[in-house]
N, C-alpha and C positions, 0 to 999 in steps of 0.2 A: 331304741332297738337294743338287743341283751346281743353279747359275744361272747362266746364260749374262748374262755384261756386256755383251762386244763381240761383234761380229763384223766381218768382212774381208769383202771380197768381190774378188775379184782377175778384173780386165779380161784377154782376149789378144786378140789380132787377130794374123793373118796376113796376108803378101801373098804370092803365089807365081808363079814363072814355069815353064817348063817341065823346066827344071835346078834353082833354087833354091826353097827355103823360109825366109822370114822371120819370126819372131813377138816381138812386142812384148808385155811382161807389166805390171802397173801394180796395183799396191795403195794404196787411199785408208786412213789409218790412223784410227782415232779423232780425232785429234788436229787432224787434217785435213792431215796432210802424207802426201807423196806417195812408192813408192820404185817405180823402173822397172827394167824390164830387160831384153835382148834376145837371141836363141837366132837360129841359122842352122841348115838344114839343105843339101846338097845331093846331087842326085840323080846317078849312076854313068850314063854313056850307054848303057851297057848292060843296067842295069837297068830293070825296068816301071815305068810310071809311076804311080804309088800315093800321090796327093796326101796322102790321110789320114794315110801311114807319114810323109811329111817334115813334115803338122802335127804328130805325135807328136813326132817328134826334136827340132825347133826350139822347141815347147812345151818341153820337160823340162830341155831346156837352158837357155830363160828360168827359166824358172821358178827350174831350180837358180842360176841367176846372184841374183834375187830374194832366194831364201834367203840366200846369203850376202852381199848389202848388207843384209839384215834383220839380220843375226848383225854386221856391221860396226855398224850405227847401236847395236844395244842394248849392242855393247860400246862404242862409245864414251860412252854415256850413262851407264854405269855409271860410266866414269872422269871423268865430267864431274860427277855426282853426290857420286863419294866424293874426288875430290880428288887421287886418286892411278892409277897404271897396275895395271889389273887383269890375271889371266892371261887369257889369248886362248883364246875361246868355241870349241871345235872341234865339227864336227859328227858 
């Protein structure tokens, strides 16, 4: 049977103007440290204006930035751990 230890909970917030999409992402770890990140989208003038589609885009793009300062911090933790340069975590 699996047990959940941790869990994440990951913050976004938006701000948007009538061309841009901004989104802020933010993970509180266990440990109580913090890792941020932040996505843009922007809107084509000729495109409709579809606030939802540019919170998707600027989310996916935090997010993906997220992911890889995650992937950054546990590889350096590993190399802080064992002493030496490990291979590089790809995703």
């Amino acid at each position: 049977m699996m047990h959940t230890t941790v869990g994440w909970h990951v913050e976004m917030e938006f701000t948007e103007d009538d061309q841009h999409t901004r989104a802020a992402a933010m993970v509180r770890l266990p440990d109580g440290s913090e890792v941020r990140a932040h996505g843009h989208a922007s809107r084509h003038r000729t495109d409709a204006n579809q606030p939802r589609v540019g919170e998707e885009i600027a989310g996916a793009r935090a997010l993906n930035e997220l992911a890889m300062a995650l992937l950054t911090k546990a590889h350096e933790e590993i190399d802080q751990a064992s002493g030496r340069t490990s291979h590089p975590i790809h995703v």
